[in-house]
C-alpha positions in Angstrom: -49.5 31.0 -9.2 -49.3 26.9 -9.9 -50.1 24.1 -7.5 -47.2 21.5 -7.4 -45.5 18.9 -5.6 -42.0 18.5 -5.3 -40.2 15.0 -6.2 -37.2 14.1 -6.1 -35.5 11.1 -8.1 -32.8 9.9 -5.9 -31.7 10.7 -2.2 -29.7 13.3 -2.1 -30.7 14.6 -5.7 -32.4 17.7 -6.8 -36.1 18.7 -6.4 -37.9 19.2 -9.0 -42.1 20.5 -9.0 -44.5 19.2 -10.8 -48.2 19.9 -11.6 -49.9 16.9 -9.6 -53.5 18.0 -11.6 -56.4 16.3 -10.0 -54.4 13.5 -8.2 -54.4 13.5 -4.2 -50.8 12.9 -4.2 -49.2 13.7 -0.8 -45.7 13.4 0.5 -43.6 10.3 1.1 -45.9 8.6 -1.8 -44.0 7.6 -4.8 -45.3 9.1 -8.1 -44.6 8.5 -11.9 -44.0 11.7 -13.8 -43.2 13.0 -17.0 -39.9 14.3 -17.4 -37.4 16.0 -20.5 -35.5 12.3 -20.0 -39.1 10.2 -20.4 -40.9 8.6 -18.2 -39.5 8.5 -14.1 -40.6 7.0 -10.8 -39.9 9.8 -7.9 -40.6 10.0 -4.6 -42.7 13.5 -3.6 -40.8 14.9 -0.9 -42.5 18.1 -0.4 -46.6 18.1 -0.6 -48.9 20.0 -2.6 -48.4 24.2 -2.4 -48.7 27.1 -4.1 -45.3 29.1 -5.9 -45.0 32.2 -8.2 -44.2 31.5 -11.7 -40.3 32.6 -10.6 -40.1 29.4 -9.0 -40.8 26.8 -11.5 -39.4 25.8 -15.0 -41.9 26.2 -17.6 -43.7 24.7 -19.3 -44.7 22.7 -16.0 -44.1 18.7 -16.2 -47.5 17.0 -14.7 -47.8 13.4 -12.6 -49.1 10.8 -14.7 -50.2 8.7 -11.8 -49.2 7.4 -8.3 -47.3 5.0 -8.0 -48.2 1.4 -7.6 -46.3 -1.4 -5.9 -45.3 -3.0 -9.0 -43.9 -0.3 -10.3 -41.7 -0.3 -6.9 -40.7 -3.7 -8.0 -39.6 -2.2 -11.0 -37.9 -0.5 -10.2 -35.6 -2.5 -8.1 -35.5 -5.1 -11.0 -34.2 -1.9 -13.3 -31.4 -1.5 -10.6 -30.2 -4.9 -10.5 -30.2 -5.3 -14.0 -27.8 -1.9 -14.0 -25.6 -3.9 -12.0 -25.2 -6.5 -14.2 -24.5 -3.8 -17.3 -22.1 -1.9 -14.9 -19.8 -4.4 -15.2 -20.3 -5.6 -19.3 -19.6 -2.3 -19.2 -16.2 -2.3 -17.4 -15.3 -5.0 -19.9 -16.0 -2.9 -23.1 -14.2 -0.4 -21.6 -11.1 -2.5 -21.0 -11.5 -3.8 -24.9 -11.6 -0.4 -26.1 -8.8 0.6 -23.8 -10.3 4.0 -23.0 -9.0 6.5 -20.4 -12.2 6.7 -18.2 -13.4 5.7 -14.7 -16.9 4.4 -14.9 -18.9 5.5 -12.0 -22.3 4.2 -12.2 -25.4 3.0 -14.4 -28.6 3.4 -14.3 -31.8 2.5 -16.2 -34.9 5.1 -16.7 -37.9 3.7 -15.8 -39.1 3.1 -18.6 -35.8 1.3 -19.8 -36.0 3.2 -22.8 -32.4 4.4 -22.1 -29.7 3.1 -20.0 -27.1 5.8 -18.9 -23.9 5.0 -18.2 -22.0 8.0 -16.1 -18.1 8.4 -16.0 -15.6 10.5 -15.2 -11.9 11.4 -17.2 -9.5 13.6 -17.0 -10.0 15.3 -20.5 -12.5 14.0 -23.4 -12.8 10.5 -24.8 -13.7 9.1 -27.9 -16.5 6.8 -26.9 -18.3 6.5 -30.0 -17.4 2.8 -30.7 -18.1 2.1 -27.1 -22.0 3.2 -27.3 -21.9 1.2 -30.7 -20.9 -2.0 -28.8 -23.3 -1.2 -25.7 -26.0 -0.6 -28.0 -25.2 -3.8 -29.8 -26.1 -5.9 -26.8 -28.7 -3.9 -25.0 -30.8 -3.3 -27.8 -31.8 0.0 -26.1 -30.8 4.0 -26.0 -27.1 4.5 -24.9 -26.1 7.9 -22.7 -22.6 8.1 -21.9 -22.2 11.1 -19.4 -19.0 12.7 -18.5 -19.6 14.2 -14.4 -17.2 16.0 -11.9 -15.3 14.8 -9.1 -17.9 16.3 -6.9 -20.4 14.4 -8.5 -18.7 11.4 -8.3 -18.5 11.5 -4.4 -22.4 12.0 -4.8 -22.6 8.8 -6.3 -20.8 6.7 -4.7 -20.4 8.4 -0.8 -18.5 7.6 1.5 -17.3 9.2 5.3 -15.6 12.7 5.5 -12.9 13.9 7.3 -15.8 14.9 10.1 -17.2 11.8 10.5 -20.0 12.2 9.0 -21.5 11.0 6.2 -21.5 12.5 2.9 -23.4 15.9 3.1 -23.9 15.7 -0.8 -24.6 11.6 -0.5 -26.9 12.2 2.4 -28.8 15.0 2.1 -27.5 17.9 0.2 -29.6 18.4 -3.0 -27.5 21.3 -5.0 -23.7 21.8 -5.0 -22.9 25.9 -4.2 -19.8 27.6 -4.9 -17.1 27.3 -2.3 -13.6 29.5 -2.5 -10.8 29.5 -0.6 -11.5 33.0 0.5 -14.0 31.1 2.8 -11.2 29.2 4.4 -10.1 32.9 5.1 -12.8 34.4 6.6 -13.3 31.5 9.0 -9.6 31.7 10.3 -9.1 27.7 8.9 -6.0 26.2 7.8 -5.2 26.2 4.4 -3.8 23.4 4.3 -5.4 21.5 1.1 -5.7 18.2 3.3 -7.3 20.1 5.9 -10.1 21.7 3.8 -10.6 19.5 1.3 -13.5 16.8 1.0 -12.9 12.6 -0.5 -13.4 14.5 -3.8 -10.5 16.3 -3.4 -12.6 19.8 -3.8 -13.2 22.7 -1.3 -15.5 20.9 1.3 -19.3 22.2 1.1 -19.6 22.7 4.6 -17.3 26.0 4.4 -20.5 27.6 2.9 -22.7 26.8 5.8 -21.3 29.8 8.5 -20.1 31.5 5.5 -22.8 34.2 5.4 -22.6 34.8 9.5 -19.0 35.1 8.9 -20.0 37.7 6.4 -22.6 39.4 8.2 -19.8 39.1 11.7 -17.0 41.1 9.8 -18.9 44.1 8.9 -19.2 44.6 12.3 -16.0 44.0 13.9 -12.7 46.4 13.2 -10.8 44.4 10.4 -6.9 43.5 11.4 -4.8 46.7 11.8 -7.4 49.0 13.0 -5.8 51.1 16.1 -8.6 50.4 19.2 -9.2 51.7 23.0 -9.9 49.6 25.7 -10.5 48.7 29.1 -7.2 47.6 29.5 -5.4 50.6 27.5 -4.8 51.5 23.8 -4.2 48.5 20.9 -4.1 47.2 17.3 -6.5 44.1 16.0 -4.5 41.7 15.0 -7.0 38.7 14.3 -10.8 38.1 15.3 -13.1 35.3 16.7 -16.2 36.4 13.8 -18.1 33.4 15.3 -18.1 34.4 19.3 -17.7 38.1 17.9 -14.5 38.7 19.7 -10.8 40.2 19.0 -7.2 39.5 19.2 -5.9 42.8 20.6 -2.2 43.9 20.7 -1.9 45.6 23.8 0.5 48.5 23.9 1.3 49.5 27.5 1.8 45.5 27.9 2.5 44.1 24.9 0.7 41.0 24.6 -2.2 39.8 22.5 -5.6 39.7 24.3 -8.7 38.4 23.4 -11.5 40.8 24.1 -15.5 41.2 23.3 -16.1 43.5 20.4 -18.4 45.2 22.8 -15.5 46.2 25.2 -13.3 47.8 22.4 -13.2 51.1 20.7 -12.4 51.5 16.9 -10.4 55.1 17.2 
């Protein structure tokens, strides 16, 4: 069993434990850890407890210290100076005329390494790019090639609901989504209709995915002959969320909807 606290590194980003050791960190204070990148500044978002070795990557990073408010400061003096390379950056780009969409920048910590993240359609040759960036930061260059997904992380934005982002605002890990969800739930397919601002399968498909799942075993699947209170039947679609069917009623030949309690798989 290991003691840890969880931190996370931006607000919507992954958790990640680490051993606090004899520091009385607690949650919503802001920590510095060691990480496989260097040096970070996180915020601990879930306090100290105790997991099983299946739930953290070994061997386990520890906090150096907690965080001080000068180290807040800068931190927001590493995120303005970010925006200032964001854009030599565009520039270089435009020099080098290279095929990619640069989506944000941002320092570690430490500013030991600037990373500069983009996205691009296939690969690109940016080798005399980090040449020139190294040339006038005088510091480690990371060029990282994300998804569109990630992208829409990034930079957020309003989705068809509404709502804010789900993966700007809140949701930490991306899960697989298929169309087959758009299925199950009865939704359009229409690609406009179930598609997020990244142009991907929206997230929120998973959410009533498993009930969904867990609904259909239950209920006769579409074709299944059935008895009822108002005579014999065939299912010809289903409600999985309100756990009711569309039944074709023989004797009167139209479609009624109908509790799976009240009908009868023959």
């Amino acid at each position: 069993m290991y003691n840890v606290v969880g931190v996370r590194f931006k607000r919507a980003g992954k958790i990640y434990y680490f051993d606090p050791v004899e520091w009385p960190v607690l949650k919503d204070q802001h920590v510095i850890v060691e990480t496989a990148r260097g040096i970070e500044y996180g915020k601990v978002v879930i306090g100290p407890k105790t997991v099983g070795e299946n739930d953290v990557v070994l061997p386990l990073k520890k906090v150096i210290r907690i965080a001080t408010d000068t180290d807040g400061e800068l931190v927001d003096s590493n995120r303005k100076a970010a925006k200032d390379a964001f854009g030599i950056c565009m520039e270089k780009i435009k020099t080098h005329q290279l095929k990619m969409k640069l989506v944000d920048v941002e320092y570690t910590f430490d500013r030991n390494k600037i990373i500069f993240y983009f996205t691009a359609e296939g690969r690109v040759d940016f080798r005399e790019l980090v040449k020139d960036l190294a040339s006038v930061f005088r510091t480690r260059i990371e060029l990282r090639q994300i998804g569109v997904r990630d992208e829409a992380k990034m930079l957020g934005g309003i989705g068809p609901c509404g709502r804010v982002l789900c993966c700007s605002s809140w949701l930490g890990d991306f899960e697989p989504v298929s169309i087959k969800m758009a299925k199950d739930q009865n939704l359009s397919l229409n690609p406009t209709k179930i598609s997020g601002l990244c142009g991907r399968l929206m997230c929120c498909l998973k959410y009533e995915h498993d009930n969904y799942e867990s609904a259909k075993e239950e209920l006769p699947t579409v074709g299944k002959l059935v008895v009822t209170s108002l005579g014999d039947g065939k299912v010809v679609g289903m409600n999985a969320s309100e756990r009711k069917v569309h039944v074709q009623l023989f004797e009167i030949g139209k479609v009624k909807e109908l509790l799976f309690d009240d009908v009868v798989v023959k």
